[in-house]
N, C-alpha and C positions, 0 to 999 in steps of 0.2 A: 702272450708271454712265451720268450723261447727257453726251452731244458734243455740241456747239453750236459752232458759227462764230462763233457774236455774244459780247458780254461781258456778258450777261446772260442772266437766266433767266426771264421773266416770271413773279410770284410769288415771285418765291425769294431770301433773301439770302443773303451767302455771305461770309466770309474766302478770303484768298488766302490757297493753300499753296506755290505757288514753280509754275516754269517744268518740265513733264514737254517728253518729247520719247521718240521710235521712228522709226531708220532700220532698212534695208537695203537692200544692193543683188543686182539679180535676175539672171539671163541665161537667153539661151534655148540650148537645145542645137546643135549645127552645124548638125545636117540643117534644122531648122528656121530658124535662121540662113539658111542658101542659099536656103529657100526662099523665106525672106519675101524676099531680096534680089530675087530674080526679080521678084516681084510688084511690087516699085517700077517695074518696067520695062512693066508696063502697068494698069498705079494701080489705085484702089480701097483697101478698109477690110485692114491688116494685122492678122489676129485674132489672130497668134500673140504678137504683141509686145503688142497689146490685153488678152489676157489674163496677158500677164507682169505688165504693168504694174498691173492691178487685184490679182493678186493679191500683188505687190510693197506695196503701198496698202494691205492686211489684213493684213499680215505687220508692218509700223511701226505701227499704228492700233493694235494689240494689244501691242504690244511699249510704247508710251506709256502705253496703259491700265494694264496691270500696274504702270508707274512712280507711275501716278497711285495706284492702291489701295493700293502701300509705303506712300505718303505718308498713308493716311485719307481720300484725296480721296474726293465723292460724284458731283461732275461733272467736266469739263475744257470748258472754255469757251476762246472766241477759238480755235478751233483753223485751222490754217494747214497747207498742204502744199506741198512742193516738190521737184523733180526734177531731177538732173541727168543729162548720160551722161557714165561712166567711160571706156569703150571702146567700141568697134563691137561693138552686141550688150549690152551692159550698161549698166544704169540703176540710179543710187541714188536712193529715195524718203526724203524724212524728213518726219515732220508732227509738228506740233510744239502747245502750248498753256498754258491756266494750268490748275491742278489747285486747286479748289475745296471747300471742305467748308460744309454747310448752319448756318448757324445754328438 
């Protein structure tokens, strides 16, 4: 399966097969909650929430991809992501695109 940002593929034509799409949303455990909170209090890179978040990001990336292969798709082009927070401590990611099959 190819991901691409762009709406095309250089070399490749393609039909559209509709609009896939993959959320979820992540949290981090308390202990780690308090910690990170701490850390805002004297800055720097929060890894714990860094790595929620990426793995929040593979978790909908795949969960679109699967949508995309129901479909027959070969790529998903234009793809888009975005984040919001739910709660203190929680973040829903969804990313989203077009699901393509080669001619």
């Amino acid at each position: 399966m190819i991901l691409v940002n762009t709406d095309y593929i250089t070399g490749k034509e393609f039909e559209m097969l509709g609009l896939v799409k993959g959320s979820t949303i992540q949290s981090k455990n308390i202990g780690r909650d308090i910690s990170q909170g701490l850390k805002t209090l004297i800055g720097g890179e929060l890894k714990a929430y860094n790595e929620m978040m990426n793995e929040a990001r593979a978790i909908a990336t795949k969960r679109m991809v699967d949508e995309a292969t129901t479909l027959g798709a070969d790529a998903v082009v234009n793809i888009r992501y975005a984040s919001s927070a739910i709660m203190q401590g929680a973040a829903e990611v969804i990313v989203y695109g077009t699901a393509v099959k080669f001619r």
